[in-house]
C-alpha positions as CSV (number, residue, x, y, z in Angstrom):
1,X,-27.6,189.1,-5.5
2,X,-23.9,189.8,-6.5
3,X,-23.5,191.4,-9.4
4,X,-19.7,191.8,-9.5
5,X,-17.5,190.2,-12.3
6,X,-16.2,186.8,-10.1
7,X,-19.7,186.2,-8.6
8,X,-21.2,182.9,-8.7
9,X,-24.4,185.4,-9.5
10,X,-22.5,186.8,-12.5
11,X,-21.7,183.8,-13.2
12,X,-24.9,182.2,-13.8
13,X,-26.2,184.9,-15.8
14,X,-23.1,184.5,-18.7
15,X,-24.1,181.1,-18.4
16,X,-27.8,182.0,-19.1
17,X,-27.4,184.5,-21.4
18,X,-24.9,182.4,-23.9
19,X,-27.9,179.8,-23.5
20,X,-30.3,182.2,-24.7
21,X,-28.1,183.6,-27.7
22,X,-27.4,179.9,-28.6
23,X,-31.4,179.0,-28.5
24,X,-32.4,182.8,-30.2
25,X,-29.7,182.4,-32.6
26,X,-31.0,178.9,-34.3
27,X,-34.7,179.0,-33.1
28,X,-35.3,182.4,-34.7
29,X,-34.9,181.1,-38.4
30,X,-36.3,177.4,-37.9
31,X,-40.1,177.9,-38.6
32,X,-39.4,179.8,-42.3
33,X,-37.0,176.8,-42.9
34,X,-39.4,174.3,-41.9
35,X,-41.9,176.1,-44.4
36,X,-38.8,175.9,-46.8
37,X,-39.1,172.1,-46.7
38,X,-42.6,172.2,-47.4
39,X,-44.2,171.4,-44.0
40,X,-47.8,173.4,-43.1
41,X,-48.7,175.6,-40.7
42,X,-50.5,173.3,-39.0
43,X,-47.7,170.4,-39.2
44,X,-45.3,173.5,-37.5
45,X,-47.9,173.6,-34.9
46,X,-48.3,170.0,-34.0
47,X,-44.3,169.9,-33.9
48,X,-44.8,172.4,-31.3
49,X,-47.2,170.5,-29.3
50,X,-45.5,167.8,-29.5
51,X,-42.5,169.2,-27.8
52,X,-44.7,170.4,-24.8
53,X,-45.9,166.7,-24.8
54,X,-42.3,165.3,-24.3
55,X,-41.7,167.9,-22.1
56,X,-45.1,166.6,-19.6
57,X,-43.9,163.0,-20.2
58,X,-40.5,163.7,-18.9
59,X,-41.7,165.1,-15.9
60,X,-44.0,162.1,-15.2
61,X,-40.9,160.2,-15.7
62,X,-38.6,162.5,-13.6
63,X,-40.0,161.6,-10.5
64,X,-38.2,158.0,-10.9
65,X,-35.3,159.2,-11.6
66,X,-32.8,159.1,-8.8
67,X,-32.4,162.8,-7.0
68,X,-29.4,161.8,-5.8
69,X,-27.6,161.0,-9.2
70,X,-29.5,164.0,-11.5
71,X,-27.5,167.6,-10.7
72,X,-27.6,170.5,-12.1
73,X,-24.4,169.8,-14.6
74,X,-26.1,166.7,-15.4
75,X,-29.7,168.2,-16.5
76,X,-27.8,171.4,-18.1
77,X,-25.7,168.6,-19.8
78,X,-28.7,166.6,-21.2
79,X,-30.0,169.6,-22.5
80,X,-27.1,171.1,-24.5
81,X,-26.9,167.6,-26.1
82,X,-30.9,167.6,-26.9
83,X,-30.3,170.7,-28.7
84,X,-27.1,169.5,-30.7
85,X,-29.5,166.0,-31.5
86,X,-32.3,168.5,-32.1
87,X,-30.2,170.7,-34.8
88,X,-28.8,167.1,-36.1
89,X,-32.3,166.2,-37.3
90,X,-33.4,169.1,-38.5
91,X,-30.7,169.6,-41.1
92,X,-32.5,167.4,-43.5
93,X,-36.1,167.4,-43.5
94,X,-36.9,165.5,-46.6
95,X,-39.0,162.6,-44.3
96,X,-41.4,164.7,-42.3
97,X,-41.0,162.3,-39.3
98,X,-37.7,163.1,-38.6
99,X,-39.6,166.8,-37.8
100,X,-41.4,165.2,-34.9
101,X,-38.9,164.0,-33.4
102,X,-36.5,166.6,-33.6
103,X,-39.7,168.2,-31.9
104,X,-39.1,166.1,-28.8
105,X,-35.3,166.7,-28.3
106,X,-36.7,170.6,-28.5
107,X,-38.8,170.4,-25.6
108,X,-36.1,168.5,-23.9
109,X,-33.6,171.1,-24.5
110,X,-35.9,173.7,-22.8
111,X,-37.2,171.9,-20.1
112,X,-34.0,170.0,-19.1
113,X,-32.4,173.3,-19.0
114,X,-35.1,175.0,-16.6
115,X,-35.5,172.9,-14.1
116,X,-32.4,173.8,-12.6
117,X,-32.0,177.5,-13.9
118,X,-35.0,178.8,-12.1
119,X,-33.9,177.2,-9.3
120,X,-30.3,178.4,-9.2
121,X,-30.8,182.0,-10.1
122,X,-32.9,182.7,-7.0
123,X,-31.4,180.8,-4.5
124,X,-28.2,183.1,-5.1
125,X,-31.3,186.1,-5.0
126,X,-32.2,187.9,-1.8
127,X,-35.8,187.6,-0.7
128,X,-36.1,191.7,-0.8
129,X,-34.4,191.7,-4.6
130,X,-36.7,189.1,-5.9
131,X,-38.9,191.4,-8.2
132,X,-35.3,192.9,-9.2
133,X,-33.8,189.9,-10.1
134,X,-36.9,188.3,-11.8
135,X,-36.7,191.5,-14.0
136,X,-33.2,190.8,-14.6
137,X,-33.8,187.1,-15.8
138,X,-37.1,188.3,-18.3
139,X,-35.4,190.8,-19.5
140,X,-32.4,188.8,-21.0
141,X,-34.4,187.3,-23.0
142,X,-35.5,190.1,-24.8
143,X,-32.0,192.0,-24.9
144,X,-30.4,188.7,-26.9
145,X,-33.7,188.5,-28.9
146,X,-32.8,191.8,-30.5
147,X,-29.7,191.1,-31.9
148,X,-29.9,187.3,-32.2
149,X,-32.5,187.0,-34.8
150,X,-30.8,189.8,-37.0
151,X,-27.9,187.9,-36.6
152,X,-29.3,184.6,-38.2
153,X,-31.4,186.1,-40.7
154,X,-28.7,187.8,-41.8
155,X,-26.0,184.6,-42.2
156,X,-29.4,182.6,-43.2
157,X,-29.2,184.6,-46.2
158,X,-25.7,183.3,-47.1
159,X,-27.5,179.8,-46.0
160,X,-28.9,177.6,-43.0
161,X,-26.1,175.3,-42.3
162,X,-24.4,178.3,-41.4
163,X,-26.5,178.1,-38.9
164,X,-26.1,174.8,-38.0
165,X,-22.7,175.0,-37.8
166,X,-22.0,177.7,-35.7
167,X,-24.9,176.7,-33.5
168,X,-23.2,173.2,-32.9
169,X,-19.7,175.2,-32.1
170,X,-21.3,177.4,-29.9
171,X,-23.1,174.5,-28.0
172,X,-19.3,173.5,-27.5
173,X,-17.9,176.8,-25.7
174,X,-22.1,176.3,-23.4
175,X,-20.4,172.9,-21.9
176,X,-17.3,175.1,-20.5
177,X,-19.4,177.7,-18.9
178,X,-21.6,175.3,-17.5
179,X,-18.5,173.5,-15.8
180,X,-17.9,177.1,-14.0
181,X,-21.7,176.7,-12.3
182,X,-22.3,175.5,-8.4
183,X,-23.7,171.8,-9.2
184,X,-26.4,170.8,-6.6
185,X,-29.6,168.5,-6.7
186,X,-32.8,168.6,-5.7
187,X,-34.4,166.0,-3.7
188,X,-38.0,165.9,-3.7
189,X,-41.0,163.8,-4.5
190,X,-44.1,164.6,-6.7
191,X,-46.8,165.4,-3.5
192,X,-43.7,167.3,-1.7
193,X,-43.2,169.8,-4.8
194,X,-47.5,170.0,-5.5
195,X,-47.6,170.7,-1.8
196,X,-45.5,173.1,-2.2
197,X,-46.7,175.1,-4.7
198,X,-50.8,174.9,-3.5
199,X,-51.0,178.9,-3.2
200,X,-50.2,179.3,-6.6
201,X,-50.4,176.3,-9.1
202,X,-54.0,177.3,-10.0
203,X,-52.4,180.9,-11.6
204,X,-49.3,178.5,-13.3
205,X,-51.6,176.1,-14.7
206,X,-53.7,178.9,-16.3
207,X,-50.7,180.7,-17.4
208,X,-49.3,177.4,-19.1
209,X,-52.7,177.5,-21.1
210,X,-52.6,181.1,-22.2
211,X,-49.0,180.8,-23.6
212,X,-50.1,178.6,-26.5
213,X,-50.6,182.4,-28.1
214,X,-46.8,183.3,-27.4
215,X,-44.9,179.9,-27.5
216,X,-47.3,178.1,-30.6
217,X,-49.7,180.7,-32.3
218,X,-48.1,183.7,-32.6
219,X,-44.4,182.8,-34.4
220,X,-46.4,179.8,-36.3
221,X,-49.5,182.3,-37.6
222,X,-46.7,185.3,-38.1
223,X,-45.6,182.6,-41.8
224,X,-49.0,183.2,-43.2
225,X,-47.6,187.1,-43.3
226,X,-43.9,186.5,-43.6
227,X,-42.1,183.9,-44.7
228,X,-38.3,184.4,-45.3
229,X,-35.7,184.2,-42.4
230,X,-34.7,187.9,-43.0
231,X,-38.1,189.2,-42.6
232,X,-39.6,186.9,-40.1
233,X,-36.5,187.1,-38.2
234,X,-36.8,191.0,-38.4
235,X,-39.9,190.8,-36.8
236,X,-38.8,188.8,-33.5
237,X,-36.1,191.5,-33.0
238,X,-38.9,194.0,-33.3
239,X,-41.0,192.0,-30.5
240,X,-37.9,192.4,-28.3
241,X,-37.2,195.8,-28.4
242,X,-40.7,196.4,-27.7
243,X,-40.4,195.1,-24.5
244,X,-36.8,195.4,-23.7
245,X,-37.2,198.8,-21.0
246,X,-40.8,197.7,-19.3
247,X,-40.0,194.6,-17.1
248,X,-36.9,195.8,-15.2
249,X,-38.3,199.3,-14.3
250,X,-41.4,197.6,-13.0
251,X,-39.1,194.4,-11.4
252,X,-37.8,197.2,-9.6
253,X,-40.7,198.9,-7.9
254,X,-42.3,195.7,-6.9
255,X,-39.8,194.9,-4.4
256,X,-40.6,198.1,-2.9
257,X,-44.4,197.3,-2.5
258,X,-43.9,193.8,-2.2
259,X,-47.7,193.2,-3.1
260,X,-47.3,191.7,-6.6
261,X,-51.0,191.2,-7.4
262,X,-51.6,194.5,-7.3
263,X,-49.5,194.9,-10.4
264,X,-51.1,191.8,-11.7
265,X,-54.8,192.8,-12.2
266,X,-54.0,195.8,-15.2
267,X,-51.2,193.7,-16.7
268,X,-53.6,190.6,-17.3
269,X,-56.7,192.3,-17.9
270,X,-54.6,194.2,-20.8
271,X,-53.7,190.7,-21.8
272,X,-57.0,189.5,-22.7
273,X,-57.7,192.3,-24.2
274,X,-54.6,192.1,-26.9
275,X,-55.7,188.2,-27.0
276,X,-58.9,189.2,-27.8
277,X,-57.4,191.5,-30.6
278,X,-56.0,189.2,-32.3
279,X,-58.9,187.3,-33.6
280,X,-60.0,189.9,-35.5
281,X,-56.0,190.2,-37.3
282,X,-55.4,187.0,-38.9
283,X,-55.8,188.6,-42.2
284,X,-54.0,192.1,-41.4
285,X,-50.6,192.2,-41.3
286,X,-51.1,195.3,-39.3
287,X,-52.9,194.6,-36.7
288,X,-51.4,191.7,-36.4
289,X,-48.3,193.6,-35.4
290,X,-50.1,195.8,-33.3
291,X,-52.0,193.0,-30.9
292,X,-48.3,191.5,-30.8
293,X,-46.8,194.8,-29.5
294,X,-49.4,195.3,-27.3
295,X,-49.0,191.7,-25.7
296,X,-44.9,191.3,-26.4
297,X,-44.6,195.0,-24.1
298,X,-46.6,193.9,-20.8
299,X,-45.3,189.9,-21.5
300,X,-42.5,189.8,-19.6
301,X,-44.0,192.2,-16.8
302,X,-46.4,189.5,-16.4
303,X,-43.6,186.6,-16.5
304,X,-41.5,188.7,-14.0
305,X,-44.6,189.2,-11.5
306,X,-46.1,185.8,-11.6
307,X,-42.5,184.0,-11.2
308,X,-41.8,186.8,-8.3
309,X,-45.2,185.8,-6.6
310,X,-44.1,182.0,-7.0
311,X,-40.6,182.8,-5.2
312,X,-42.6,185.0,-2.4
313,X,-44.9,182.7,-1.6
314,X,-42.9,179.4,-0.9
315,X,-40.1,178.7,1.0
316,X,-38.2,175.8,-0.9
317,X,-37.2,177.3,-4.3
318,X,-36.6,174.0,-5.3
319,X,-39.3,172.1,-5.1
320,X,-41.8,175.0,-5.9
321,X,-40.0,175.3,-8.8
322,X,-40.4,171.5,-9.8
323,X,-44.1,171.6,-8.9
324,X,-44.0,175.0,-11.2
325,X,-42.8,173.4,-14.7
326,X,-45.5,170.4,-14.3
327,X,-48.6,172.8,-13.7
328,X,-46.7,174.8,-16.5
329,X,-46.1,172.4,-19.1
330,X,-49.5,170.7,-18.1
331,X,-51.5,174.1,-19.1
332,X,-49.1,174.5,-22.6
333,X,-50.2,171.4,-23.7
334,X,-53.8,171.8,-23.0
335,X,-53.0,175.4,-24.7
336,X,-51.4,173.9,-27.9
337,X,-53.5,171.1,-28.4
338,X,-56.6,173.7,-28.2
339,X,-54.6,175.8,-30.8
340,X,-54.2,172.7,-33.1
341,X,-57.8,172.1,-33.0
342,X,-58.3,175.4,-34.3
343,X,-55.8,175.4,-36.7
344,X,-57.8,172.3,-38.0
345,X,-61.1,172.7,-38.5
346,X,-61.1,176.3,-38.5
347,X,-58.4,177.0,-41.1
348,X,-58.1,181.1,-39.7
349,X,-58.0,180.9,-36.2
350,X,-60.7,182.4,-34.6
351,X,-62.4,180.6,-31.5
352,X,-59.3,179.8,-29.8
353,X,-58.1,183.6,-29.4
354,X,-61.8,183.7,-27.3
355,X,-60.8,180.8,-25.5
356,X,-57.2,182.0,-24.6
357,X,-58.4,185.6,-23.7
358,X,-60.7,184.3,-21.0
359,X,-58.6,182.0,-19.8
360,X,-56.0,185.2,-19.0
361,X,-59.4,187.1,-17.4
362,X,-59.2,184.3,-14.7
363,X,-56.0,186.1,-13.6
364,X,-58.3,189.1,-11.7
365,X,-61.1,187.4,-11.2
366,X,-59.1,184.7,-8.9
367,X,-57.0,187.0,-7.6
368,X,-60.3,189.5,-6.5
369,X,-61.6,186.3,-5.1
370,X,-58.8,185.8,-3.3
371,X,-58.7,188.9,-2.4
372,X,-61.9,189.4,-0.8
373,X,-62.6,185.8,1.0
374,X,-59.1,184.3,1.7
375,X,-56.7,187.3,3.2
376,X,-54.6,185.0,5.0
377,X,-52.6,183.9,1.7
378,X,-49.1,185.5,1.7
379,X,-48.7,187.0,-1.4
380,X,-51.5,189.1,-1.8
């Protein structure tokens, strides 16, 4: 993992982190702007779901798809175009359709760009800096998550194409950095990549499920409290510097111990409990913030650990990554759709917070399981 200024390591992470600015920087002021045009909580939500749903359809899809033809630059490609198609559409929302299916170039964008990320960053990572270097990649995200939301709730206020603009002209510079990556491809089939991942696609899939609270209910629920770019915005940056110092302190340490679940059973069991804690929020702006803080500080700990384990425990990045964002997607969708049905015909969420917090208590309880009967598996 070399961190000096011409290493392809180095590399990858300017690449990564533009990425992220240019996603933080539009995403961070689209769900008051969708409220602008009129569209309902529970509209914002479906659009959501509906990304995760291209996003599982793709994959199902992906397996066709010649290896040998789809790279790297070619899926990192597709996905900076989604997100200019994506940012296209949503310039005028006055037929609400036009939402939905901006909502599928959205979960494109992400997807196509992930695929090949994960897999990139750690096959340029040692096996004894994995924990390190899984810090480094969570914590990004909430480093630009500071400073990119202030930044476009602040030129929101002067107007949203604005945003558009500059989003599209910074998609432009994204294509030249991505030219400066290693392009390679990875060659799999469907049973190769679930094989692959059979020690761990039990804790993804549950995982995938609980993030309908960080991905769909939590920045769709947070417009019931605020609804203007500035002060929803305000609050994302917040989120981040919650969480900024946590993850690479504790990336660090695991690589010393090595034994990852060990680190996992507080992190999720604190989890459920914040899930938990939000059911009783939805009409306290307060707590509200509080639950997130709790939940925003230990998330990426949890995202760090749980990708580290993935990377300890096989031995072809590639296709255990592959394998990864189908059980992943698969459990977001089951998530969302679960949130959408609470949105529905409970109005204030309630049940689904219940739902979501158990589903993060199967964390410990699988892992003591594990534990206990099954010592042979690797990462434990």
């Amino acid at each position: 993992m070399d961190l000096s200024y011409k290493s392809p390591f180095f590399k990858l992470l300017l690449f990564y982190a533009f990425c992220l600015w240019l996603n933080g920087f539009a995403r961070s002021v689209v769900n008051p702007y969708f409220l602008k045009w009129g569209l309902s909580l529970n509209q914002i939500l479906l659009g959501i779901c509906i990304a995760f749903l291209a996003q599982f359809i793709f994959l199902l899809m992906f397996r066709k798809i010649n290896a040998r033809n789809f790279n790297a630059h070619l899926s990192w490609g597709l996905s900076l175009a989604s997100f200019l198609v994506f940012i296209l559409l949503i310039i005028d929302l006055s037929w609400t359709p036009k939402f939905y299916i901006a909502s599928v170039f959205s979960g494109l964008t992400t997807l196509l760009f992930y695929i090949y990320y994960n897999a990139a960053h750690f096959k340029l990572t040692s096996q004894e800096k994995v924990g390190h270097s899984s810090a480094i990649m969570f914590s990004l995200g909430p480093i630009i998550s500071i400073l990119a939301p202030l930044a476009s709730g602040f030129v929101a206020g002067f107007g949203y194409n604005y945003i558009w603009i500059s989003s599209g002209l910074l998609t432009v510079v994204a294509f030249f950095l991505m030219k400066a990556q290693k392009n390679f491809t990875i060659n799999y089939s469907f049973k190769e990549a679930f094989n692959e991942i059979r020690r761990t696609r039990l804790f993804i899939f549950c995982e995938g499920v609980w993030e309908a609270l960080p991905f769909g209910i939590i920045p769709v629920y947070t417009l019931f409290f605020l609804k203007t770019p500035s002060g929803y915005a305000t609050f994302l940056a917040y989120l981040a510097l919650v969480s900024v110092m946590a993850n690479l302190t504790l990336g660090k340490y695991t690589d010393k111990i090595q034994k990852r679940a060990v680190f996992m059973f507080p992190i999720s069991i604190i989890l459920s409990a914040a899930t938990f804690l939000f059911a009783f929020a939805t009409t306290n702006l307060i707590l509200w913030i509080i639950a997130a803080s709790v939940l925003q500080f230990f998330l990426p700990l949890f995202w760090s650990i749980i990708t580290a384990m993935v990377v300890d425990s096989h031995q072809d990045i590639g296709l255990a990554m592959v394998g990864r964002e189908f059980f992943l997607v698969g459990g977001r969708v089951v998530g969302l759709s679960a949130a959408f049905i609470s949105f529905i015909f409970e109005g204030t969420p309630f049940i689904i917070f219940f739902f979501l917090g158990l589903v993060m208590l199967l964390f410990p309880i699988i892992l003591l399981w594990r534990t206990r009967i099954k010592r042979h598996y690797s990462y434990i």
